[in-house]
C-alpha positions as CSV (number, residue, x, y, z in Angstrom):
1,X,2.3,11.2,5.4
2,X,0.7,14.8,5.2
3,X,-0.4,16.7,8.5
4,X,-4.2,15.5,8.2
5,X,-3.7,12.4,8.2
6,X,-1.5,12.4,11.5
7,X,-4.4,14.1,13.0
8,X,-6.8,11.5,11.4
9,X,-4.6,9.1,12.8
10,X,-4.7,10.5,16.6
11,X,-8.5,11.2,15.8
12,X,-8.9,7.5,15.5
13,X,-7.2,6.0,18.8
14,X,-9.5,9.1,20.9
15,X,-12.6,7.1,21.4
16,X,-11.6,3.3,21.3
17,X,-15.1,1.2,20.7
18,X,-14.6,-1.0,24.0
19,X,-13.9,-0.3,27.3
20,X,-12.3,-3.7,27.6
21,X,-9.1,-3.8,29.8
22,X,-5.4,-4.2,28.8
23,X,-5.6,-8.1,29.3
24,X,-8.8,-8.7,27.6
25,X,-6.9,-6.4,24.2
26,X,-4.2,-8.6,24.3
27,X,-6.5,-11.7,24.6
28,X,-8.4,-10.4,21.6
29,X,-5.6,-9.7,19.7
30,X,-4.3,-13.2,20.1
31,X,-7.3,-14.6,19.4
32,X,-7.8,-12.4,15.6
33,X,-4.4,-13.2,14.8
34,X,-4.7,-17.3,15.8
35,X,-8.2,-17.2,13.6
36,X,-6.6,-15.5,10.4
37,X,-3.4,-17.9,10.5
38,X,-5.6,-21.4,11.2
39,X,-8.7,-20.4,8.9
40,X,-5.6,-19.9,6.0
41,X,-3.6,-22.6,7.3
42,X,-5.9,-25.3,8.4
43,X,-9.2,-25.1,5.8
44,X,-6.9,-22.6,2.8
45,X,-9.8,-20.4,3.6
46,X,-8.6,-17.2,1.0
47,X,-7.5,-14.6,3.0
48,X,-9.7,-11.9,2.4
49,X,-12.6,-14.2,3.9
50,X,-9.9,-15.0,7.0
51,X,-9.2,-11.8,7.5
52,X,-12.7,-10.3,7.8
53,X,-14.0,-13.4,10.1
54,X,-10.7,-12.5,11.9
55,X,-11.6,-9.0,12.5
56,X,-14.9,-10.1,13.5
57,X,-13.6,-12.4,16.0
58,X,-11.1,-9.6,17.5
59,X,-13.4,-7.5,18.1
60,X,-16.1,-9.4,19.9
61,X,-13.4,-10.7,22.2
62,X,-12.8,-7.5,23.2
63,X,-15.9,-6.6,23.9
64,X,-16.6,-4.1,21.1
65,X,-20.6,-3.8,19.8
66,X,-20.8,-6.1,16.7
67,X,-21.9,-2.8,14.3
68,X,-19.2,-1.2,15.3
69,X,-16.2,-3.5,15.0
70,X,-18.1,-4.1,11.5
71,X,-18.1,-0.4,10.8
72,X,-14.2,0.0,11.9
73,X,-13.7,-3.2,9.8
74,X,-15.2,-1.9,6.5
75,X,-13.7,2.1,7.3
76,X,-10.5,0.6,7.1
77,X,-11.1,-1.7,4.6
78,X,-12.4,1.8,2.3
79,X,-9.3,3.8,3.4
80,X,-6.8,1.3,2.7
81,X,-8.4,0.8,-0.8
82,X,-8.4,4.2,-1.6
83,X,-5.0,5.0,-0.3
84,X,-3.5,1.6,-2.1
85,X,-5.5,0.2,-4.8
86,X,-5.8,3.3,-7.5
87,X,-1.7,3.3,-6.6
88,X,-1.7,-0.6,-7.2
89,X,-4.0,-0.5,-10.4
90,X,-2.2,2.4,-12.2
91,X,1.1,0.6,-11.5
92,X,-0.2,-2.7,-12.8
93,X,-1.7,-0.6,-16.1
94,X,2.3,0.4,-16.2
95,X,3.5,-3.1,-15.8
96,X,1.5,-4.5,-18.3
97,X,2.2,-1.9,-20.9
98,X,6.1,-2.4,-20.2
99,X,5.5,-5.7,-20.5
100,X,3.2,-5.6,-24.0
101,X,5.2,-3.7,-25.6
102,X,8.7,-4.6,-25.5
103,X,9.9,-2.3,-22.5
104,X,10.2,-4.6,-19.6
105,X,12.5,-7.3,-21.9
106,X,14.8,-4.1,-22.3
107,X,15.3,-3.5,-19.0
108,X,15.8,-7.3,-18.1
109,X,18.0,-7.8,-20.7
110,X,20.0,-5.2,-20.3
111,X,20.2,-5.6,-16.4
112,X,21.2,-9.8,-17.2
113,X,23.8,-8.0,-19.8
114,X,25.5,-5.9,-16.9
115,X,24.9,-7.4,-13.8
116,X,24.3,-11.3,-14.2
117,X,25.5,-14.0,-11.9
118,X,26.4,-12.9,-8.5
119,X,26.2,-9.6,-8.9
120,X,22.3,-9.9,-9.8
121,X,21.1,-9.4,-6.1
122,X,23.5,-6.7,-5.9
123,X,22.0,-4.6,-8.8
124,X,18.4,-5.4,-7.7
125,X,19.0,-3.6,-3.8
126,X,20.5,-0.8,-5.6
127,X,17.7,0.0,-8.2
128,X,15.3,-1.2,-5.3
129,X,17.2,1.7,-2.9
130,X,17.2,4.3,-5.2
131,X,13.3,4.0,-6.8
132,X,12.1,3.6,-3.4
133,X,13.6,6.6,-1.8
134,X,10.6,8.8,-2.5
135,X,7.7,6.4,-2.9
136,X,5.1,4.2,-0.7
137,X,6.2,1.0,0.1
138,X,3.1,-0.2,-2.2
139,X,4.3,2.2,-5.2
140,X,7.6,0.6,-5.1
141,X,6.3,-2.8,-4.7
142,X,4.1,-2.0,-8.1
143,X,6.8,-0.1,-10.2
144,X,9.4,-3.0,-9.3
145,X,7.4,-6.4,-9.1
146,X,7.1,-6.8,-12.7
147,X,11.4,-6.6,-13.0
148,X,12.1,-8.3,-10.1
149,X,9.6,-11.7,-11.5
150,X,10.7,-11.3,-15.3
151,X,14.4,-11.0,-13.8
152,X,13.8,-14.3,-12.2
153,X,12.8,-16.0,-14.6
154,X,14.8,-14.8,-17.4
155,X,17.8,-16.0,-15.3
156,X,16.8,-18.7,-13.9
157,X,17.1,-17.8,-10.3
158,X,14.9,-18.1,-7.2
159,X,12.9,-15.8,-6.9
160,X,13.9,-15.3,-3.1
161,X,17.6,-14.4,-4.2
162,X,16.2,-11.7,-6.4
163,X,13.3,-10.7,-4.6
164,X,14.2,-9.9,-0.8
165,X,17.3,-8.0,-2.0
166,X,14.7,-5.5,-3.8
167,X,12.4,-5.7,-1.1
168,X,15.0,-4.9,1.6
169,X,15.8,-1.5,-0.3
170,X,12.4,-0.6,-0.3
171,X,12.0,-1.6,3.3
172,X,14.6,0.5,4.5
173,X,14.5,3.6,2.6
174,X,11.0,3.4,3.7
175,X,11.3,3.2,8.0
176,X,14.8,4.7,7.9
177,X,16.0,7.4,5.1
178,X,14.3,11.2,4.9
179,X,12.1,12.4,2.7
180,X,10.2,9.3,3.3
181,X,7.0,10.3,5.1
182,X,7.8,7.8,7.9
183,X,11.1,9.6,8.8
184,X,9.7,13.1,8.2
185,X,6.8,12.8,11.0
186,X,9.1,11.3,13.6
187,X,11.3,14.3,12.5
188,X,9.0,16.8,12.9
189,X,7.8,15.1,16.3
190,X,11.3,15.5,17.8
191,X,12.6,18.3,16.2
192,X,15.4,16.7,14.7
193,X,17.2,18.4,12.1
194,X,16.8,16.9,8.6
195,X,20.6,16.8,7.0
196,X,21.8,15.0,10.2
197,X,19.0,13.1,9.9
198,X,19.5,12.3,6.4
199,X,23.7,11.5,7.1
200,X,23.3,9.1,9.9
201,X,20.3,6.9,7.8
202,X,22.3,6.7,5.2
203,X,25.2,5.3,7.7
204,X,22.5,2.9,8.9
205,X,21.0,2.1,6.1
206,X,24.0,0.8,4.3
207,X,25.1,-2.1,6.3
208,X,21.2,-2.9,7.1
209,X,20.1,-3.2,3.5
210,X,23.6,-5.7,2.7
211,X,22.5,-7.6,5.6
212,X,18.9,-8.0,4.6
213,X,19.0,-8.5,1.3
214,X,21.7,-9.8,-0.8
215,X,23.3,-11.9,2.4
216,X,19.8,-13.0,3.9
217,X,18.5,-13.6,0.2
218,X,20.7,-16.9,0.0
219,X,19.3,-18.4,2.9
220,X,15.8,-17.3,2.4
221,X,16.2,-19.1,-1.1
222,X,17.1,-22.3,0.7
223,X,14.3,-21.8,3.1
224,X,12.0,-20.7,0.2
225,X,12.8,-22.2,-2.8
226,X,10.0,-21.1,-5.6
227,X,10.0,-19.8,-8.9
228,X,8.3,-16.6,-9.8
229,X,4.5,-17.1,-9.9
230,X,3.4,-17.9,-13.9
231,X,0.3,-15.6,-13.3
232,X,2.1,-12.8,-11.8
233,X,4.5,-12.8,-14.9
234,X,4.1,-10.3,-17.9
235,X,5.1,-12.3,-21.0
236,X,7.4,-11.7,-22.9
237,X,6.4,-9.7,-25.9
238,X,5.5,-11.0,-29.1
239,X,8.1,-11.1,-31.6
240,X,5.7,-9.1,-34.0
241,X,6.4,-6.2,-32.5
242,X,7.4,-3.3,-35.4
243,X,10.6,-2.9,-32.8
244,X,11.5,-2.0,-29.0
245,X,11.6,1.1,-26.9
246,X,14.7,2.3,-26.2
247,X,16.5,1.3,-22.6
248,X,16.4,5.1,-22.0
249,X,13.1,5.8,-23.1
250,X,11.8,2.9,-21.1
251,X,13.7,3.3,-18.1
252,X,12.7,7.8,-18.2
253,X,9.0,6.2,-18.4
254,X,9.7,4.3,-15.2
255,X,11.7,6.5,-13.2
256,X,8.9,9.6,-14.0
257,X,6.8,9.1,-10.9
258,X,10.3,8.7,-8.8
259,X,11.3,11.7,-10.1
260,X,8.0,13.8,-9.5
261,X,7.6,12.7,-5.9
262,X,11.1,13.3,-4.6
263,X,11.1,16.5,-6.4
264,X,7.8,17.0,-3.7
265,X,9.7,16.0,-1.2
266,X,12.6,18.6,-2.2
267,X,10.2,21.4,-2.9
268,X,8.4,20.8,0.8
269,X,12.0,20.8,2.4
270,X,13.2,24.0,0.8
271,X,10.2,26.2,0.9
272,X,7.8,25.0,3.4
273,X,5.3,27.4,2.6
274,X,2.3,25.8,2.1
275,X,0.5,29.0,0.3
276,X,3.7,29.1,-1.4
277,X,2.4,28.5,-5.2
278,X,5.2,26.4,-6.5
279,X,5.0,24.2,-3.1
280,X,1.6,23.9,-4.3
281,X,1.9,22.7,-7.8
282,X,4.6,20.2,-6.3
283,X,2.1,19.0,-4.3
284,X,-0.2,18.3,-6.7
285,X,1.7,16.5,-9.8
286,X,4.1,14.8,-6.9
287,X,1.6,13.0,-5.3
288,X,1.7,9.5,-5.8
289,X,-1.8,9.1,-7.8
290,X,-0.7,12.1,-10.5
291,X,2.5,10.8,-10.4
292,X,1.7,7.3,-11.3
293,X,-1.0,8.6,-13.8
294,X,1.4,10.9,-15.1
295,X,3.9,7.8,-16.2
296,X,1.1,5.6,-17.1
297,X,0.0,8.8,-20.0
298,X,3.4,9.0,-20.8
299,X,3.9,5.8,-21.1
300,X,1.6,5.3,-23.7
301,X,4.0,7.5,-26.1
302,X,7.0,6.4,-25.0
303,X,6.2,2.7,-25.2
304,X,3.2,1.7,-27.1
305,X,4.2,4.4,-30.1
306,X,7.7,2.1,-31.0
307,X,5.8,-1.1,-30.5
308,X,2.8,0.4,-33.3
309,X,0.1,-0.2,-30.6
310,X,-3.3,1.3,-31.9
311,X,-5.7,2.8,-29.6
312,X,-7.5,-0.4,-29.5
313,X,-4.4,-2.2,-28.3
314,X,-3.9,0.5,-25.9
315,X,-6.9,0.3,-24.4
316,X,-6.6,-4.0,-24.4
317,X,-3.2,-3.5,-22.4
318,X,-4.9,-1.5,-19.8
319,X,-8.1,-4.0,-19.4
320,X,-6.1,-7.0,-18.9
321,X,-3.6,-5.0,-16.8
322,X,-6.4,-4.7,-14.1
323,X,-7.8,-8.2,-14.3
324,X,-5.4,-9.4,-12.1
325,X,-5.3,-7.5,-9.7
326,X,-9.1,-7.8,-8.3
327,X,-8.4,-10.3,-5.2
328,X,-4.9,-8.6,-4.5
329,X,-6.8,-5.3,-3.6
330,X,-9.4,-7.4,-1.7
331,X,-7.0,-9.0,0.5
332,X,-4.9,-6.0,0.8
333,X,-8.2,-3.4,1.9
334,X,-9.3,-6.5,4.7
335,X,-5.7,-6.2,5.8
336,X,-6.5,-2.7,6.3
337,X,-9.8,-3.2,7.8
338,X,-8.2,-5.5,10.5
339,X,-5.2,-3.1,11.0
340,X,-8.3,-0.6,11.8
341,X,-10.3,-3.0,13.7
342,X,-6.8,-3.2,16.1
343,X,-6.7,0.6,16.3
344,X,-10.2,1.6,17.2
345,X,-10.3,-1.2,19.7
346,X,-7.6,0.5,21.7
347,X,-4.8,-1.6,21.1
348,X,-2.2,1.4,19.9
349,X,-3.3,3.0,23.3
350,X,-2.8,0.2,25.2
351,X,0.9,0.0,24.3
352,X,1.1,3.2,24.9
353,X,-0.5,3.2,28.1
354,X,1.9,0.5,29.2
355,X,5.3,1.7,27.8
356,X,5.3,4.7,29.8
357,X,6.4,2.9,32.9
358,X,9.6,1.2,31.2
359,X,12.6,2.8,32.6
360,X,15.1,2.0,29.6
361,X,17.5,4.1,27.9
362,X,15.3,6.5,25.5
363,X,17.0,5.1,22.4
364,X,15.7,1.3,23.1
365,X,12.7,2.4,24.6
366,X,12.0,4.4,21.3
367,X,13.0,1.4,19.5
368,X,10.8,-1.0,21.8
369,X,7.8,1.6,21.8
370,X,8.0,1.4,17.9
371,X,8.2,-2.6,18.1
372,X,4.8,-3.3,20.0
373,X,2.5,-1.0,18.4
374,X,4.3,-2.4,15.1
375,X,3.3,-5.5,16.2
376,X,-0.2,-4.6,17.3
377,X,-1.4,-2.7,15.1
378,X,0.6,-3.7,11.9
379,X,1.4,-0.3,10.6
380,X,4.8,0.9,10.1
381,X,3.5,4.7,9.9
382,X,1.1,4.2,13.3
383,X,3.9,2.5,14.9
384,X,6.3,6.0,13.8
385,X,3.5,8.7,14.7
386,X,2.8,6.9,18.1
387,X,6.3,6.4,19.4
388,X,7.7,9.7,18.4
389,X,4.7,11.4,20.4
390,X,5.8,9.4,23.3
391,X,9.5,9.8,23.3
392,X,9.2,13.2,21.9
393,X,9.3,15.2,25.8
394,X,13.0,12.7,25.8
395,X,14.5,14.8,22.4
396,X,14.2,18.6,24.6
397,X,17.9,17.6,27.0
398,X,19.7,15.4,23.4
399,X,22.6,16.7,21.4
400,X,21.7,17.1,17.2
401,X,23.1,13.9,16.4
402,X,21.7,11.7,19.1
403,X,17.5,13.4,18.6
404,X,18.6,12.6,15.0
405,X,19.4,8.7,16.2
406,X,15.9,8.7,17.9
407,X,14.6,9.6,15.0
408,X,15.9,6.0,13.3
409,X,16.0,4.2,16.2
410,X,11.5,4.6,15.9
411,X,12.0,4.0,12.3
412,X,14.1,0.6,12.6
413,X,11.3,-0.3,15.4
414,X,8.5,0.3,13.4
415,X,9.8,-2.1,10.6
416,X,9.5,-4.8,13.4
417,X,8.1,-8.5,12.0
418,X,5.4,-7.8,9.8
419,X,2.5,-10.3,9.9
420,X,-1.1,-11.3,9.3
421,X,-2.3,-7.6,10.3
422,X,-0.1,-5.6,7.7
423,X,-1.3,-4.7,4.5
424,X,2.2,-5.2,3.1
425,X,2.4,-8.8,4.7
426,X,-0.6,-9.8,2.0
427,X,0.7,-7.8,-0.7
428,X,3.4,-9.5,-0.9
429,X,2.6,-12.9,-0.4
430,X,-0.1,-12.4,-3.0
431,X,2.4,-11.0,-5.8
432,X,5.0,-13.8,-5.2
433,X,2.9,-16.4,-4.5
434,X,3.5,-17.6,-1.6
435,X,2.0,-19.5,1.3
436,X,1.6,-17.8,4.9
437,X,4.3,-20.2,6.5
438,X,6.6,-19.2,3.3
439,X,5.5,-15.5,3.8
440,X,6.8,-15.5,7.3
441,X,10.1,-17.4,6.7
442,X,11.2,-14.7,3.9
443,X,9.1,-11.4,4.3
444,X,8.5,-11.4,7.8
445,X,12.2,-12.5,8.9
446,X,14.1,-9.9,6.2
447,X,11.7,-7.5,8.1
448,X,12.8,-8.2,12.0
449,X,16.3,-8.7,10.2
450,X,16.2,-5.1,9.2
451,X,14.9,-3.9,12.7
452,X,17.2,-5.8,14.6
453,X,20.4,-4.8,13.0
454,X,19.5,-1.1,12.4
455,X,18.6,-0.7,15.8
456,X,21.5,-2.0,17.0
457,X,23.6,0.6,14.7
458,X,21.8,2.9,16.2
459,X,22.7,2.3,19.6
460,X,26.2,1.3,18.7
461,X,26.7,5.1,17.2
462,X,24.8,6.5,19.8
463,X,28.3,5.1,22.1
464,X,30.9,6.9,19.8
465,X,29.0,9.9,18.3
């Protein structure tokens, strides 16, 4: 998350569009959430419609001016569009040109060749850990989706045992493990120094990501028990093909965007100059939307040359690529617009506003802090900003290693139970088909799975460290 955008974000909680009270917030957030999850539940209203009535409803009970809750409603809806959906379409233009033209059936064959059986879930948190080290939660998701469902299938497994594994090591790499954004901001906030940073996450991380993923995936399978989506599925390419890309090949194209953003990442920690030129040309080709494009252009080489796509089959691939995509961005962008709705309402404040009279150890405070603005709000990066502004006064009298722990101890919070009001909560119901109930039981538990036990690492090093 860049500098402007943290002051966006504070920019947005300054002038909240009610002057409703701290019961009548909670009253109205309760009543958004309980319209969303019976309009979905009760009359399978589709979400996008559920979420913007949802919104509606929040913000009249709180006592926000209809034209504006409407206006906060669609601003968020825009943002998380155009922060999300060019990432989501150029990643589905991948998927479907890995899966035309031979390149995703290499990689799943070769990962069934190496890692089958037991050891699937295993290999699918590792490749999830490592791609998502750099990336968005939603470029992850993107880049990965399309493996995890033809994995699946291929092997005949439930999609719950290979997909929370993957999930999990995006999760966590994303709330817990620097140069994520997240992690960075909260690091910056409390002055904590990187490379301790950086050692302890990975301490955390670890255990967390075992525990969430490959030993929560087999009872989220018996909880869950579906097969991947047949919509959602890239088929498996036509035998005609003049031949395959090669693993390598295919695998480079993938990994391209990976590589270009953590390269960022290293260039910002190392120089930190931003007139510096080669921080700026970092900038620019590691940002997520050249990086992406950069692999999609790339892509069309080193995948649709060995298969003999023409132009004309090119440009096919990348047509019914998007197709599918058209509600996903719809429900994602309302998730945004009610996550916005929340915010401009004064709910971040509230919890704010309240916290500050806890008298808790600074560790679970941080933690807690992190945990009901997560919930509130529904954003993992405006639970992070928030908290570590609050705690950040409690960092100036801690040792290195324990403002490093405060650090994670905000991430692990702000991972907290996603829900109806996160962006991620739809994206990933959409992509794996799932119901809301079914969403909950998987998504939402692997997430409070993840918060609970890395918080608790935290506090249990925090003891001996």
């Amino acid at each position: 998350m860049t500098r402007l955008s943290v002051e966006m974000l504070a920019a947005d909680t300054v002038q909240p569009i009610t002057s409703a009270g701290h019961a009548q917030l909670g009253i109205a957030v309760l009543a958004g959430i309980a319209v969303i999850v019976f309009l979905i539940t009760k009359f399978k209203l589709h979400a996008f419609l559920a979420l913007t009535i949802g919104s509606l409803v929040l913000g009249a009970v709180a006592g926000a001016p209809l034209d504006k809750a409407i206006v906060s409603f669609t601003t968020g809806l825009g943002s998380t569009v155009a922060g999300v959906g060019v990432l989501i379409a150029l990643g589905a233009i991948l998927g479907k040109l890995l899966a035309d033209s031979g390149g995703a059936d290499q990689i799943v064959d070769t990962i069934l060749a190496k890692a089958g059986g037991r050891a699937m879930p295993w290999a699918m948190v590792l490749i999830a850990s490592v791609i998502g080290l750099p990336l968005f939660f939603e470029v992850g998701i993107v880049l990965l989706i399309p493996v995890v469902l033809m994995v699946a299938r291929r092997g005949n497994y439930s999609l719950m045992r290979i997909g929370i594994p993957a999930l999990a090591g995006l999760s966590v790499m994303h709330g817990l493990i620097p140069p994520h954004p997240g992690p960075l901001v909260a690091i910056d906030a409390v002055k904590a120094n990187l490379g301790v940073t950086l050692a302890l996450g990975i301490v955390v991380a670890i255990p967390t990501v075992i525990i969430a993923g490959p030993l929560f995936s087999k009872v989220a399978a018996r909880w869950v028990d579906v097969q991947a989506p047949e919509r959602m599925i890239p088929e498996r390419a036509s035998e005609s093909l003049e031949r395959r890309p090669g693993f390598g090949a295919t695998l480079g194209t993938v990994l391209l965007p990976v590589v270009l953003m953590l390269a960022k990442a290293l260039v910002d920690i190392v120089i930190d100059d931003p007139a510096d030129m080669t921080q700026r040309v970092f900038d620019v080709v590691g940002s997520p939307l050249i990086a992406l494009l950069a692999a999609v252009l790339v892509g069309f080489v080193t995948l649709g040359r060995p298969a003999g796509f023409t132009k004309g089959r090119l440009q096919q691939t990348v047509e019914k690529g998007l197709m599918p995509i058209a509600g996903i961005l719809l429900i994602v962008g309302a998730g945004g617009g009610f996550k916005q709705t929340l915010i401009d309402c004064g709910v971040g404040q509230m919890i704010l506003e309240i916290s500050k009279d806890w008298s808790i150890p600074a560790l679970l405070l941080a933690w807690l802090i992190a945990v009901a603005i997560r919930l509130a709000t529904g954003s993992a990066t405006v639970a992070t900003v928030s908290a570590a502004g609050l705690v950040a006064p409690l960092a100036a009298d801690m040792s290195t290693t324990h403002t490093a722990l405060l650090v994670l101890a905000i991430g692990a919070g702000s991972l907290f139970f996603s829900h109806v009001n996160d962006a991620g909560f739809w994206l990933v119901k959409e992509y794996f088909g799932l119901s809301v109930g079914q969403t909950v039981k998987t998504w939402s538990v692997m997430e409070t799975i993840i918060s609970v036990v890395a918080g608790g690492l935290v506090l249990l090093l925090s003891l001996v460290i």
